[in-house]
Predicted model as a PDB file, atoms N, CA, C, CB and O in Angstrom, pLDDT in the B-factor column:
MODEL        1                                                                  
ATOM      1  N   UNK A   1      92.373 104.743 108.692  1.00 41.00           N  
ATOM      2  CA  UNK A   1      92.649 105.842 109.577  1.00 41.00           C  
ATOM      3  C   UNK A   1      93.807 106.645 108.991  1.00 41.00           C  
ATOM      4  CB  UNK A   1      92.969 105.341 111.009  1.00 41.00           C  
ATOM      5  O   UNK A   1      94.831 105.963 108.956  1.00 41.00           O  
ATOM      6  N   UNK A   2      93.985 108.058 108.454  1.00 47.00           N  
ATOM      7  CA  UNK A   2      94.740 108.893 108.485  1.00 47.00           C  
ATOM      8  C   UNK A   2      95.493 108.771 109.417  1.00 47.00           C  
ATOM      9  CB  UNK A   2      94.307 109.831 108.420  1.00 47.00           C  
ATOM     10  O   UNK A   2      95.146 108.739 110.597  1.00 47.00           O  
ATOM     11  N   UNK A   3      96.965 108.661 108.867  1.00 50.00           N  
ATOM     12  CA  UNK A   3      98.462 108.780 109.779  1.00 50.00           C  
ATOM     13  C   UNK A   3      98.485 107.833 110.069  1.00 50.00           C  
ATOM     14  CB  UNK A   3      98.776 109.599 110.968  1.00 50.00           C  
ATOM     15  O   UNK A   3      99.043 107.817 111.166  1.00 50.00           O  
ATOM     16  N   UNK A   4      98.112 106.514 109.673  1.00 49.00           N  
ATOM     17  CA  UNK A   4      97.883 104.884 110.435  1.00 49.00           C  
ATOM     18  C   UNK A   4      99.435 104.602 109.737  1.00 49.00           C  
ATOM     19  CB  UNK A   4      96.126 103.515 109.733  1.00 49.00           C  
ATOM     20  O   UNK A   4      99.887 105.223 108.775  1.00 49.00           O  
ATOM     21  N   UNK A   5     100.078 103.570 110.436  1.00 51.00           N  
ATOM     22  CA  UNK A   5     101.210 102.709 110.039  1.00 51.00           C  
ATOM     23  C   UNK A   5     100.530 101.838 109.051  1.00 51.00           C  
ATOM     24  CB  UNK A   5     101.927 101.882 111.264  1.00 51.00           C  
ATOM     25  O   UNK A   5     101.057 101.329 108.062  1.00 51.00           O  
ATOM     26  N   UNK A   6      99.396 101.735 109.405  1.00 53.00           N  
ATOM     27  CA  UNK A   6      98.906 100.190 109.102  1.00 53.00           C  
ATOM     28  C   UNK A   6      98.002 100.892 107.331  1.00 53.00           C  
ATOM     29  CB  UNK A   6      97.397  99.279 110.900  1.00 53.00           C  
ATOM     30  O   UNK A   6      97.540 101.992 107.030  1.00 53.00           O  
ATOM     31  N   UNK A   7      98.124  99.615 106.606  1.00 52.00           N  
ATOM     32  CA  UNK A   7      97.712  99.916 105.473  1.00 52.00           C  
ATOM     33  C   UNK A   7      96.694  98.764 105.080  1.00 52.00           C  
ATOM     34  CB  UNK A   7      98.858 100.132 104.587  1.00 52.00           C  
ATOM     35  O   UNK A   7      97.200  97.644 105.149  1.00 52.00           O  
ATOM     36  N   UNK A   8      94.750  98.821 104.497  1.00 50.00           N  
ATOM     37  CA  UNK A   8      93.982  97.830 104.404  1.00 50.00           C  
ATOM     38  C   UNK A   8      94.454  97.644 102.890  1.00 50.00           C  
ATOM     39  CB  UNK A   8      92.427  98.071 104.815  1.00 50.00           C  
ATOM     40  O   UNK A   8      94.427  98.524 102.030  1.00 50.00           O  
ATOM     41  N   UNK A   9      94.854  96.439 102.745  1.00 47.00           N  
ATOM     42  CA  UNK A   9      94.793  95.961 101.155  1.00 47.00           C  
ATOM     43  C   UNK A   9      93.538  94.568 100.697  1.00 47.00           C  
ATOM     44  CB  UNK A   9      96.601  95.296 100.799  1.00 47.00           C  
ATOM     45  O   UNK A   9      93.330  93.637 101.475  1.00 47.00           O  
ATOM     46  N   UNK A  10      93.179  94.630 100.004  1.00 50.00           N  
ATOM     47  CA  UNK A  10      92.674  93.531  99.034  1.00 50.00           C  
ATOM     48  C   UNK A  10      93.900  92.553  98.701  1.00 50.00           C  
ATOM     49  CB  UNK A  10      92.064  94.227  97.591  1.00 50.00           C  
ATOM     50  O   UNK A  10      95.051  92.821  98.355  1.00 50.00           O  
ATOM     51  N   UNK A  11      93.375  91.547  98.883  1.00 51.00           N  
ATOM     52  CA  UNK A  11      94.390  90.510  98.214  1.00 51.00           C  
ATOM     53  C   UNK A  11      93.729  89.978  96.988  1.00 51.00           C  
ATOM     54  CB  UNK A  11      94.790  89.225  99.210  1.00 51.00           C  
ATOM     55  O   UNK A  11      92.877  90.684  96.448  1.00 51.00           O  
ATOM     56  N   UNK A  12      94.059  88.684  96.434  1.00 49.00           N  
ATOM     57  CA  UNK A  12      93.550  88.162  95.027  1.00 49.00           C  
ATOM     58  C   UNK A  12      92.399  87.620  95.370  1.00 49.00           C  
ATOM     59  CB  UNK A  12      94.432  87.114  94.230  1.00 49.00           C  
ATOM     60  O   UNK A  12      91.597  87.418  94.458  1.00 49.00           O  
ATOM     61  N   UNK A  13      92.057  87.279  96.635  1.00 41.00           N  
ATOM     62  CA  UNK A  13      90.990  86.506  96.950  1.00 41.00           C  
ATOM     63  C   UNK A  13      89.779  87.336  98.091  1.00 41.00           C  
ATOM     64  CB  UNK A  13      91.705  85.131  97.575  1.00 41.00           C  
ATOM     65  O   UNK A  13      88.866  86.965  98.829  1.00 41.00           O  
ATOM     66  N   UNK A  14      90.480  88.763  97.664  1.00 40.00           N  
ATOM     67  CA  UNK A  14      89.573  89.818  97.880  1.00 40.00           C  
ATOM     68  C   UNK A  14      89.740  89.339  99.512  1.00 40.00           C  
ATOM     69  CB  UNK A  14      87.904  89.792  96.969  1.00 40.00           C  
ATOM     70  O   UNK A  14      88.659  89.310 100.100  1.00 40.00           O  
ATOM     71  N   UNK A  15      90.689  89.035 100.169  1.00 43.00           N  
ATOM     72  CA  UNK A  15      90.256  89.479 101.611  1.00 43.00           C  
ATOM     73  C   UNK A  15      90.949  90.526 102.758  1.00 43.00           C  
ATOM     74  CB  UNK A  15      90.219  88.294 102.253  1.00 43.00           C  
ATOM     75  O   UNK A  15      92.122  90.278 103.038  1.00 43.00           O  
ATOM     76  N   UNK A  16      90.651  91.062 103.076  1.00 47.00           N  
ATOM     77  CA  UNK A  16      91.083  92.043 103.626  1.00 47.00           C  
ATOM     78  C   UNK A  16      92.553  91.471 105.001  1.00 47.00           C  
ATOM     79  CB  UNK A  16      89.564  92.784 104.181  1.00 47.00           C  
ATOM     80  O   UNK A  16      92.424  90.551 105.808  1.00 47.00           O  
ATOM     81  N   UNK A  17      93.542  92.189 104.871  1.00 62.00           N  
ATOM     82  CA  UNK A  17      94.601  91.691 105.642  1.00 62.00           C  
ATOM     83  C   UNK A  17      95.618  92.927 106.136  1.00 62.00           C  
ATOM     84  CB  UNK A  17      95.353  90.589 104.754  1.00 62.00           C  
ATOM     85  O   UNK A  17      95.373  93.822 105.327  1.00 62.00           O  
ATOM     86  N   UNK A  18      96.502  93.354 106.941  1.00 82.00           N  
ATOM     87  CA  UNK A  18      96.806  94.419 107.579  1.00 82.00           C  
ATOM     88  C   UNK A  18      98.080  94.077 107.072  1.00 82.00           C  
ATOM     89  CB  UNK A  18      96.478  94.645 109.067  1.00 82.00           C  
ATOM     90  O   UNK A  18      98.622  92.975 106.985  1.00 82.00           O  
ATOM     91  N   UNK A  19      98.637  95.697 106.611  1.00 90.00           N  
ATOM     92  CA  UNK A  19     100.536  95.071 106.286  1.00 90.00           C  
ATOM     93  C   UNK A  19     100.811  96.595 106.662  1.00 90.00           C  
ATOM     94  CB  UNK A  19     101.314  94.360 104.112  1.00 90.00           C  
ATOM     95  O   UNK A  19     100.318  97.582 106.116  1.00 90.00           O  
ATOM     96  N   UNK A  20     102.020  96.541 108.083  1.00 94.00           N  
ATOM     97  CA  UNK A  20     102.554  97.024 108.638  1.00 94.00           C  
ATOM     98  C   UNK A  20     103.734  97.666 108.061  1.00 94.00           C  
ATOM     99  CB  UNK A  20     102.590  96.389 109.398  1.00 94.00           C  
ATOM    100  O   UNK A  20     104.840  97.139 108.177  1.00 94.00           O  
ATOM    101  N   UNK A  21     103.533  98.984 107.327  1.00 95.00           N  
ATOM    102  CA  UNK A  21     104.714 100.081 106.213  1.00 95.00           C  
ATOM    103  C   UNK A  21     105.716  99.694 107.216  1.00 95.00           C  
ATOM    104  CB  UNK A  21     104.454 102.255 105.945  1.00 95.00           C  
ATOM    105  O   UNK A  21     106.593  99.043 106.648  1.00 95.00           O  
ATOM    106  N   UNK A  22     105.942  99.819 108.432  1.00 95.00           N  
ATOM    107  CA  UNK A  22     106.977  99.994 109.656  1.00 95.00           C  
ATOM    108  C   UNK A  22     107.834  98.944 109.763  1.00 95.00           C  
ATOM    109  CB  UNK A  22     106.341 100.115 111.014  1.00 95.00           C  
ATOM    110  O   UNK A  22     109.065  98.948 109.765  1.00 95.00           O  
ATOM    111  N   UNK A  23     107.319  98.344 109.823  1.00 96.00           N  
ATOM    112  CA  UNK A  23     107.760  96.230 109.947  1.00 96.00           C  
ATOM    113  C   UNK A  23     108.716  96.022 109.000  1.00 96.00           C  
ATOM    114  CB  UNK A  23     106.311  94.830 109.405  1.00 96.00           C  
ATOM    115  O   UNK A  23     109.915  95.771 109.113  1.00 96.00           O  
ATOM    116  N   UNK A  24     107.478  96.271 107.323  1.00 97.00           N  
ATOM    117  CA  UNK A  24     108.069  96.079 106.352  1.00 97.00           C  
ATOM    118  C   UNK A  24     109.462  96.600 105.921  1.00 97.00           C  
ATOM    119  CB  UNK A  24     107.308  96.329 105.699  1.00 97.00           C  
ATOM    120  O   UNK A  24     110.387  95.932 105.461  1.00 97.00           O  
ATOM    121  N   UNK A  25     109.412  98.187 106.211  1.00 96.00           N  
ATOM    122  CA  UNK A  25     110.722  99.098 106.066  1.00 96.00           C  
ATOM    123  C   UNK A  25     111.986  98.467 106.606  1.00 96.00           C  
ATOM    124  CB  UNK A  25     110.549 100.477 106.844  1.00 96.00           C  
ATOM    125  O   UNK A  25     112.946  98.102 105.928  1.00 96.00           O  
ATOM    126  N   UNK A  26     111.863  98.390 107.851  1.00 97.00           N  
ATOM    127  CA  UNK A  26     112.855  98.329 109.004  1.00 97.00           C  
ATOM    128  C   UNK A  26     113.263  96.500 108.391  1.00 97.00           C  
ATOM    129  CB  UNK A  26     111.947  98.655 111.034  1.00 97.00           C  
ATOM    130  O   UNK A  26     114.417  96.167 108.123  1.00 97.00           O  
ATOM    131  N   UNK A  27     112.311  95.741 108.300  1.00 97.00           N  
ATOM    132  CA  UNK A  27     113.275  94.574 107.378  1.00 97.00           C  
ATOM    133  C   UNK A  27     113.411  94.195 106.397  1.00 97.00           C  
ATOM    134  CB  UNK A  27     113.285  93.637 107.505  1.00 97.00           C  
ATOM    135  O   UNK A  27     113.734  93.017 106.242  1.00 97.00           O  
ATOM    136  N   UNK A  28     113.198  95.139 105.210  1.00 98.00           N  
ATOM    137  CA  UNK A  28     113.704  95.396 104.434  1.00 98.00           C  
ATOM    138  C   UNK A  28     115.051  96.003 104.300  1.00 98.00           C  
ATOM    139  CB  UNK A  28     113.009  95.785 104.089  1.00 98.00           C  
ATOM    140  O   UNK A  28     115.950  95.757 103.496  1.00 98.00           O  
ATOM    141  N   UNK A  29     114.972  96.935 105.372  1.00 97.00           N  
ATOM    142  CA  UNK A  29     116.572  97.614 105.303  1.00 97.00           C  
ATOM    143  C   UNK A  29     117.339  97.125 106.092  1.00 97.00           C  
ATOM    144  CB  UNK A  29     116.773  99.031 105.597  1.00 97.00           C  
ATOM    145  O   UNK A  29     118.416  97.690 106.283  1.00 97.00           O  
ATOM    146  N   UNK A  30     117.062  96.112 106.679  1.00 97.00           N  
ATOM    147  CA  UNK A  30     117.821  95.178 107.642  1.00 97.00           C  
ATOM    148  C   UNK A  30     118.368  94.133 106.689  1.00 97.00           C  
ATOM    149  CB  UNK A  30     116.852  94.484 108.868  1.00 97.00           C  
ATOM    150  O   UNK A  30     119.159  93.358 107.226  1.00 97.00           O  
ATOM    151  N   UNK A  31     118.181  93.973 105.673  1.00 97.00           N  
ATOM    152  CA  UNK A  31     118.229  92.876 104.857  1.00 97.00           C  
ATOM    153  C   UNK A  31     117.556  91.265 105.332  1.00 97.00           C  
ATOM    154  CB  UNK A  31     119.689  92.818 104.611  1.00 97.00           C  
ATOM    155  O   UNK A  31     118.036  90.171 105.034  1.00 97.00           O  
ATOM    156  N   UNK A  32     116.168  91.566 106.245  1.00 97.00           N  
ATOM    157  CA  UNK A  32     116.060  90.336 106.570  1.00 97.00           C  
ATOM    158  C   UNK A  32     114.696  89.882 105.610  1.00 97.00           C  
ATOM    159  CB  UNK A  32     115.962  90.201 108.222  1.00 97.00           C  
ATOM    160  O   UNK A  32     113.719  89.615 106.310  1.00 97.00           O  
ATOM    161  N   UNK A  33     114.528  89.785 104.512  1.00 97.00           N  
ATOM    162  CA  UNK A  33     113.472  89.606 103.792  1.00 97.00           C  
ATOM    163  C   UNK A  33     114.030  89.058 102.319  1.00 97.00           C  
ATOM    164  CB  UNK A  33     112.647  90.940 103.785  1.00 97.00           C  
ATOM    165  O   UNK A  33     114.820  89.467 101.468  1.00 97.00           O  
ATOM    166  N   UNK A  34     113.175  87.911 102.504  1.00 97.00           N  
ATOM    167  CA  UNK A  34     113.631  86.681 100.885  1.00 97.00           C  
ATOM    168  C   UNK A  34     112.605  88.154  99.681  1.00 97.00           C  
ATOM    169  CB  UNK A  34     112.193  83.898 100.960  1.00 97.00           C  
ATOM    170  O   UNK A  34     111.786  89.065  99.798  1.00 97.00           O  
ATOM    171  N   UNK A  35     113.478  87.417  98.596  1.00 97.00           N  
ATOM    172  CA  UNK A  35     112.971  87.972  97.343  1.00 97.00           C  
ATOM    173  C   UNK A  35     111.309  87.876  97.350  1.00 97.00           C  
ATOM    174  CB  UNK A  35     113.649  87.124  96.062  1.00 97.00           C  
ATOM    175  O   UNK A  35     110.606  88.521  96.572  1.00 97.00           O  
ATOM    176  N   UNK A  36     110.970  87.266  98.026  1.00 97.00           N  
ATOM    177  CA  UNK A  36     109.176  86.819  97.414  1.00 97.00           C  
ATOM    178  C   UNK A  36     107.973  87.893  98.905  1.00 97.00           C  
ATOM    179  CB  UNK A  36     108.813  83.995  97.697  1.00 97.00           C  
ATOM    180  O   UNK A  36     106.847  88.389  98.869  1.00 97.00           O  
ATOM    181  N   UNK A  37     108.986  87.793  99.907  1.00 97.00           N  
ATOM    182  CA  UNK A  37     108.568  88.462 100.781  1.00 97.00           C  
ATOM    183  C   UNK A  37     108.865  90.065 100.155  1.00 97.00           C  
ATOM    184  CB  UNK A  37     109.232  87.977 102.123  1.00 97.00           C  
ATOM    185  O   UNK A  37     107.936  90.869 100.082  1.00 97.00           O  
ATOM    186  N   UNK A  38     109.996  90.353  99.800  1.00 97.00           N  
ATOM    187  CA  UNK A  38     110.396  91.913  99.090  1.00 97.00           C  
ATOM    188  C   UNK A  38     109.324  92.756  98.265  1.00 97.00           C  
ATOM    189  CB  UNK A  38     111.605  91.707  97.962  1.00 97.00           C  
ATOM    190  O   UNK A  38     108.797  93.868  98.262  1.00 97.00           O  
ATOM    191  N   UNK A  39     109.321  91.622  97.608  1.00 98.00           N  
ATOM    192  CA  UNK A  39     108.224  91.461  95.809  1.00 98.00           C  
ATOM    193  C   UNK A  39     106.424  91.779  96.682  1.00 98.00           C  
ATOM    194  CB  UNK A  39     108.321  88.753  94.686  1.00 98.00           C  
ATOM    195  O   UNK A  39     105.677  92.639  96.215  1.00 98.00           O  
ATOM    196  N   UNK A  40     106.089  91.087  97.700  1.00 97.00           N  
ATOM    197  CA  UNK A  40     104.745  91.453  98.324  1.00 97.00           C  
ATOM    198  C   UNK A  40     104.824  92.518  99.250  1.00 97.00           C  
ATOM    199  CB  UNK A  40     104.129  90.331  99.030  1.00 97.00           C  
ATOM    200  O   UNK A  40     103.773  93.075  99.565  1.00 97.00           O  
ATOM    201  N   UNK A  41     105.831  92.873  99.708  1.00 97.00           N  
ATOM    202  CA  UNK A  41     105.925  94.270 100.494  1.00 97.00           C  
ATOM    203  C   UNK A  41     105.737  95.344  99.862  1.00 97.00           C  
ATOM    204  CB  UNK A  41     107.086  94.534 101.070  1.00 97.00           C  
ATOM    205  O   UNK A  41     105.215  96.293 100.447  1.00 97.00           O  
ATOM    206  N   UNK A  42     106.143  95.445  98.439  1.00 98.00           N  
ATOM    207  CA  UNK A  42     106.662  96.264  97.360  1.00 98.00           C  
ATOM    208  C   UNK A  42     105.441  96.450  96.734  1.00 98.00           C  
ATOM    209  CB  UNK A  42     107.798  95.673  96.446  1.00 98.00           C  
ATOM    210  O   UNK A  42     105.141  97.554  96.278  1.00 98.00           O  
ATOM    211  N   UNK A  43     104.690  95.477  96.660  1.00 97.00           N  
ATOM    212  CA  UNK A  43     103.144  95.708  95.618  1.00 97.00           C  
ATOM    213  C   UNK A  43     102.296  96.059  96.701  1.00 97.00           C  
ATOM    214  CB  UNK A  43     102.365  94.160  94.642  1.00 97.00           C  
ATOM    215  O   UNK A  43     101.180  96.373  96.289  1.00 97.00           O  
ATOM    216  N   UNK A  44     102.454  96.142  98.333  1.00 97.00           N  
ATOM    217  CA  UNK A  44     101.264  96.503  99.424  1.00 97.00           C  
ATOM    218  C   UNK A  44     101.718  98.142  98.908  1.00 97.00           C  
ATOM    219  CB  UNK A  44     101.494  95.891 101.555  1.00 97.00           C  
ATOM    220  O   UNK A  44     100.826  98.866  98.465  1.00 97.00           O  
ATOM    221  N   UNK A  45     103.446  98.766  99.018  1.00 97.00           N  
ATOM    222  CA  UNK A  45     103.315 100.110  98.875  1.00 97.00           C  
ATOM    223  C   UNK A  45     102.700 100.792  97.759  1.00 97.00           C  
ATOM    224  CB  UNK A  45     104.389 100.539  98.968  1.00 97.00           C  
ATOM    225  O   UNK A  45     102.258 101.941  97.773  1.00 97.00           O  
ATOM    226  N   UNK A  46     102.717  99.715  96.475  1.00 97.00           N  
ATOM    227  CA  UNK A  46     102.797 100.658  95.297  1.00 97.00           C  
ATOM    228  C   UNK A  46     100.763 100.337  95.101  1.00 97.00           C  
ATOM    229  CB  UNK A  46     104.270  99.960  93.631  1.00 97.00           C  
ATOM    230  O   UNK A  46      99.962 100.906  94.359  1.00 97.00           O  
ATOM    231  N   UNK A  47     100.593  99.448  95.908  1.00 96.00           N  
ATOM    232  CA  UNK A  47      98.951  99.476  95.932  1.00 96.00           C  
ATOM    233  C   UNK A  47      98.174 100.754  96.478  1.00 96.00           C  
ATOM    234  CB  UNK A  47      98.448  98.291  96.860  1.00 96.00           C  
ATOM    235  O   UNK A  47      97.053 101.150  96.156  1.00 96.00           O  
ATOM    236  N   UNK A  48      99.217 101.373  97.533  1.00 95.00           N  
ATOM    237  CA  UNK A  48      98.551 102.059  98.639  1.00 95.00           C  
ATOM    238  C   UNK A  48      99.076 103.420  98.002  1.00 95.00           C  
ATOM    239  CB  UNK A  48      99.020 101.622 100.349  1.00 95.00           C  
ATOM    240  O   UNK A  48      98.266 104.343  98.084  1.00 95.00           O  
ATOM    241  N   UNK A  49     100.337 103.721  97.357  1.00 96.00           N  
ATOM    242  CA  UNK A  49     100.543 104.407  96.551  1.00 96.00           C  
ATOM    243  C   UNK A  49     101.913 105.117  97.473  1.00 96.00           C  
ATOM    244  CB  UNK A  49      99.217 105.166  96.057  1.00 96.00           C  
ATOM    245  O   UNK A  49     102.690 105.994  97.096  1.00 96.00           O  
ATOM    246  N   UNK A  50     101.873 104.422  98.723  1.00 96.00           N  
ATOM    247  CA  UNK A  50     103.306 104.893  99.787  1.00 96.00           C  
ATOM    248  C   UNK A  50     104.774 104.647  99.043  1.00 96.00           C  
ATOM    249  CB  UNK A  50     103.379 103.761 101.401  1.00 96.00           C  
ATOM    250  O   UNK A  50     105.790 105.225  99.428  1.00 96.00           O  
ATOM    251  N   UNK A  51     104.752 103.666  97.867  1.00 97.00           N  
ATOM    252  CA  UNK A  51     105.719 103.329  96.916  1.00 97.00           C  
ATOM    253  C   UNK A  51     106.341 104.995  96.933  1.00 97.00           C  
ATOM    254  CB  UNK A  51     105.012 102.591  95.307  1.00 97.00           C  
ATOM    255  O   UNK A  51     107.343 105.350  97.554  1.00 97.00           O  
ATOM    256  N   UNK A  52     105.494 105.846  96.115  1.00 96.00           N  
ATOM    257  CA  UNK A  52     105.742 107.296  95.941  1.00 96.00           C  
ATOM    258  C   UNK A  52     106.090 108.473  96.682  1.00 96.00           C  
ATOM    259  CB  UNK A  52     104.948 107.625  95.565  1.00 96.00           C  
ATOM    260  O   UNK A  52     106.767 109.452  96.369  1.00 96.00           O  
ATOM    261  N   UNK A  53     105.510 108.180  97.680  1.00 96.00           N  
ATOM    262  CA  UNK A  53     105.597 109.110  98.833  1.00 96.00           C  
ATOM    263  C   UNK A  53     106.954 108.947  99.644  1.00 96.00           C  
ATOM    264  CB  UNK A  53     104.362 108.856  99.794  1.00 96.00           C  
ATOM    265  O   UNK A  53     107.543 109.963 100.013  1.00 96.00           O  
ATOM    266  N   UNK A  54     107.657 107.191 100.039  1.00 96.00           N  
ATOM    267  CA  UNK A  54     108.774 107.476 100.638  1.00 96.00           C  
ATOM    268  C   UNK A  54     109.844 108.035  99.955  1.00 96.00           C  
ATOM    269  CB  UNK A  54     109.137 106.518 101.161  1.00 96.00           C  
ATOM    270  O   UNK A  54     109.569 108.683  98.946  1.00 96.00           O  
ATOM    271  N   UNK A  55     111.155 107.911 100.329  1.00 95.00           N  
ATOM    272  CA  UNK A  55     112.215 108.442 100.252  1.00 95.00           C  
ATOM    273  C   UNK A  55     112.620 107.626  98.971  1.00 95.00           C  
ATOM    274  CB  UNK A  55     113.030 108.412 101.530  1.00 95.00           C  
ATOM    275  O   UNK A  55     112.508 106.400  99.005  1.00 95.00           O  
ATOM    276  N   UNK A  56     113.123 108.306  97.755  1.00 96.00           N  
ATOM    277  CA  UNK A  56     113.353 108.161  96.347  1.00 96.00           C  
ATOM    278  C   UNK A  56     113.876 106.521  96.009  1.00 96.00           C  
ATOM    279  CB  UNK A  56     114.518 109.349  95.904  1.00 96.00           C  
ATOM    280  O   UNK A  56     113.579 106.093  94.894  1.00 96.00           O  
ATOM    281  N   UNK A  57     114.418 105.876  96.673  1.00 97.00           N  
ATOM    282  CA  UNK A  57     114.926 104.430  96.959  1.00 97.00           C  
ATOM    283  C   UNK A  57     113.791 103.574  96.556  1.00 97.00           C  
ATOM    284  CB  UNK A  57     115.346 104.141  98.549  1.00 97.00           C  
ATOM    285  O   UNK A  57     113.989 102.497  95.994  1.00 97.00           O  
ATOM    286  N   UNK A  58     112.569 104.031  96.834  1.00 98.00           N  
ATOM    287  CA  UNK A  58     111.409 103.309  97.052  1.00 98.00           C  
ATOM    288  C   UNK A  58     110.349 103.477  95.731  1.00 98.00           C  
ATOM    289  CB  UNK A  58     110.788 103.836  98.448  1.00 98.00           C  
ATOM    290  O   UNK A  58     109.548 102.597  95.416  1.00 98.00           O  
ATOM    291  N   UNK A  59     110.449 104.345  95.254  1.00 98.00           N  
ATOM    292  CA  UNK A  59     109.812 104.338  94.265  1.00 98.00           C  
ATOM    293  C   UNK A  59     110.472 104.358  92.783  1.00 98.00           C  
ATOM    294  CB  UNK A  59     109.077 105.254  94.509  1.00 98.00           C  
ATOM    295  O   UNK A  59     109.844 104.497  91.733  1.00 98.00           O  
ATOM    296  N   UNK A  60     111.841 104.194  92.917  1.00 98.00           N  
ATOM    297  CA  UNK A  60     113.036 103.558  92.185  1.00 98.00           C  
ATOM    298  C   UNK A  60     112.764 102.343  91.886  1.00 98.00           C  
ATOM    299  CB  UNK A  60     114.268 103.528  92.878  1.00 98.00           C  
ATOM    300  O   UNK A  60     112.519 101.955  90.744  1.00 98.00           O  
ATOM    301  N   UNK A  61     112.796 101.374  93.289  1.00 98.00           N  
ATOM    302  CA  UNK A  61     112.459 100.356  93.457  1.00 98.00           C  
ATOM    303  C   UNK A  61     111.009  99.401  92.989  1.00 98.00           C  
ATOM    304  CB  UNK A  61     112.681 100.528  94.478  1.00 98.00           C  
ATOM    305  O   UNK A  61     110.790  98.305  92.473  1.00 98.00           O  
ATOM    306  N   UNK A  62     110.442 100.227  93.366  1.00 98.00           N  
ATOM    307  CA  UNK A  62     108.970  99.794  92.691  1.00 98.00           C  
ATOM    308  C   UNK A  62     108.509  99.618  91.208  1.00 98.00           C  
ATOM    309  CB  UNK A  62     108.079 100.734  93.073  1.00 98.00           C  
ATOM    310  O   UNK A  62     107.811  98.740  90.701  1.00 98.00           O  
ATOM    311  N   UNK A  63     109.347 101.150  90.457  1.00 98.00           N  
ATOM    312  CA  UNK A  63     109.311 101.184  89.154  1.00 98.00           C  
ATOM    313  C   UNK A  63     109.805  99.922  88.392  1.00 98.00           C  
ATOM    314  CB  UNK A  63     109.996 102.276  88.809  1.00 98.00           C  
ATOM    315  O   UNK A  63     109.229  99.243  87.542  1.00 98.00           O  
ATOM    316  N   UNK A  64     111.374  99.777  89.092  1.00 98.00           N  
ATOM    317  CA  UNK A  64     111.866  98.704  88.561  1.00 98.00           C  
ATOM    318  C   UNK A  64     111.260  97.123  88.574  1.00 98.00           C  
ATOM    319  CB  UNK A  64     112.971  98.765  89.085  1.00 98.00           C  
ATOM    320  O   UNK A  64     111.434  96.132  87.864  1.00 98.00           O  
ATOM    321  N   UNK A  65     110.662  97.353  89.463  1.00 98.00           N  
ATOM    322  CA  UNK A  65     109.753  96.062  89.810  1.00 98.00           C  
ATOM    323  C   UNK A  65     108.689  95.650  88.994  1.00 98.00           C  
ATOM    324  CB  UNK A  65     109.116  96.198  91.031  1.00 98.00           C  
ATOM    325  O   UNK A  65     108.707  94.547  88.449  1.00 98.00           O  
ATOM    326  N   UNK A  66     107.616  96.569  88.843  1.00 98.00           N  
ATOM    327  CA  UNK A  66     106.673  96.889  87.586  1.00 98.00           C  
ATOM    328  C   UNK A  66     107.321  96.803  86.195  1.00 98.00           C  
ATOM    329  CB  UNK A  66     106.109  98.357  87.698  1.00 98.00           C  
ATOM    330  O   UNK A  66     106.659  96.197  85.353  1.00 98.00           O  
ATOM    331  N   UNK A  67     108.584  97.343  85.791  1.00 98.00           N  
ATOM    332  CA  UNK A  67     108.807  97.103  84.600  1.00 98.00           C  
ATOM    333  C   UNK A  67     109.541  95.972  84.102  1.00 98.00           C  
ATOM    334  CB  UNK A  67     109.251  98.023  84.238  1.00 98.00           C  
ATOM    335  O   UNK A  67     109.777  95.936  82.894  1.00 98.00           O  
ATOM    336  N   UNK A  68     110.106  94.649  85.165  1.00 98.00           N  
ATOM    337  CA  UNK A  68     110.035  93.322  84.897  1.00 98.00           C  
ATOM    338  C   UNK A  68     109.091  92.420  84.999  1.00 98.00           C  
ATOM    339  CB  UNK A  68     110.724  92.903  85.382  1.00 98.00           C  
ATOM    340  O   UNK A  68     109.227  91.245  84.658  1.00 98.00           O  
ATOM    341  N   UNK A  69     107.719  93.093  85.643  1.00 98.00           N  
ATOM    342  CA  UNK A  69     106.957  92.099  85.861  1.00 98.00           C  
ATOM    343  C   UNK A  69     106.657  91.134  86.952  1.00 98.00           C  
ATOM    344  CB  UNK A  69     107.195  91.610  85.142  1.00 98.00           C  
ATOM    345  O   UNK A  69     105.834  90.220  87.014  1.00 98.00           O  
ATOM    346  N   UNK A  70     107.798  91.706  88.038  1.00 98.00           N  
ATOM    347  CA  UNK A  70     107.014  91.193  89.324  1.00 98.00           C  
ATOM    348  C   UNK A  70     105.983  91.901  90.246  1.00 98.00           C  
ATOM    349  CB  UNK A  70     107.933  90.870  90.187  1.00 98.00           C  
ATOM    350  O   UNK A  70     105.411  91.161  91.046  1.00 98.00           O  
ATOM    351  N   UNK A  71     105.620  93.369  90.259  1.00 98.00           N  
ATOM    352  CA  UNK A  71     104.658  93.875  90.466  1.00 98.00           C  
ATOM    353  C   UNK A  71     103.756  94.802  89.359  1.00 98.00           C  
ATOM    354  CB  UNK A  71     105.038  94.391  91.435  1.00 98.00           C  
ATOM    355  O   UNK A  71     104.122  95.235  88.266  1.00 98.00           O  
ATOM    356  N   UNK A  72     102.474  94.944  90.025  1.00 98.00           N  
ATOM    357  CA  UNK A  72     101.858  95.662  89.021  1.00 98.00           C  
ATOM    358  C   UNK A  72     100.908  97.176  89.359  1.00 98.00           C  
ATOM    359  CB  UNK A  72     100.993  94.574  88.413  1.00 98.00           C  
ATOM    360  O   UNK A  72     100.087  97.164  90.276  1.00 98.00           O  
ATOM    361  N   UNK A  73     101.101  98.251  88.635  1.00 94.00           N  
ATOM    362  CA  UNK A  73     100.393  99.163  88.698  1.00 94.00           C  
ATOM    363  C   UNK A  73      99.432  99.593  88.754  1.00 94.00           C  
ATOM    364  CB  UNK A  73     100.497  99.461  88.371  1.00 94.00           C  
ATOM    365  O   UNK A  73      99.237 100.237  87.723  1.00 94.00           O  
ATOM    366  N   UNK A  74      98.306  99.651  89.655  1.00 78.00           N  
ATOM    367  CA  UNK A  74      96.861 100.170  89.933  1.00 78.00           C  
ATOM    368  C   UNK A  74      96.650 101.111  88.622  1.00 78.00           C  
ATOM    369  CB  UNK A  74      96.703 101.093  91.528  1.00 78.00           C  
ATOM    370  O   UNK A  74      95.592 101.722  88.464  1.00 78.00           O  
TER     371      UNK A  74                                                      
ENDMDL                                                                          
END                                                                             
């Protein structure tokens, strides 16, 4: 759905699962999220391509992420 919070991703085992941009943001910037939870929040945006679209922090973030090797680029 256009304008949805909600974003459909594929996982590795191809199944479909709902990850909430809103949720994710707000604890992320809360600081309430371990490194491994960060690292899968970070590859739902840069899957969906919202990595780019938010506010410059975020697709800073993503880049840097992709170019150590904990996420990866569609």
């Amino acid at each position: 759905m256009k304008g949805s919070i909600f974003v459909e991703i594929k996982d590795d085992v191809q199944e479909k699962e709902k990850f909430n941009v809103v949720d994710f943001v707000m604890a992320y910037e809360g600081d309430h999220l371990n490194d491994e939870e960060i690292i899968k929040g970070f590859q739902h945006l840069i899957d969906s391509g919202l990595a780019w679209q938010l506010q410059g922090h975020y697709g800073r973030t993503a880049m840097a992420l992709i170019e150590t090797g904990h996420c990866t680029k569609k």
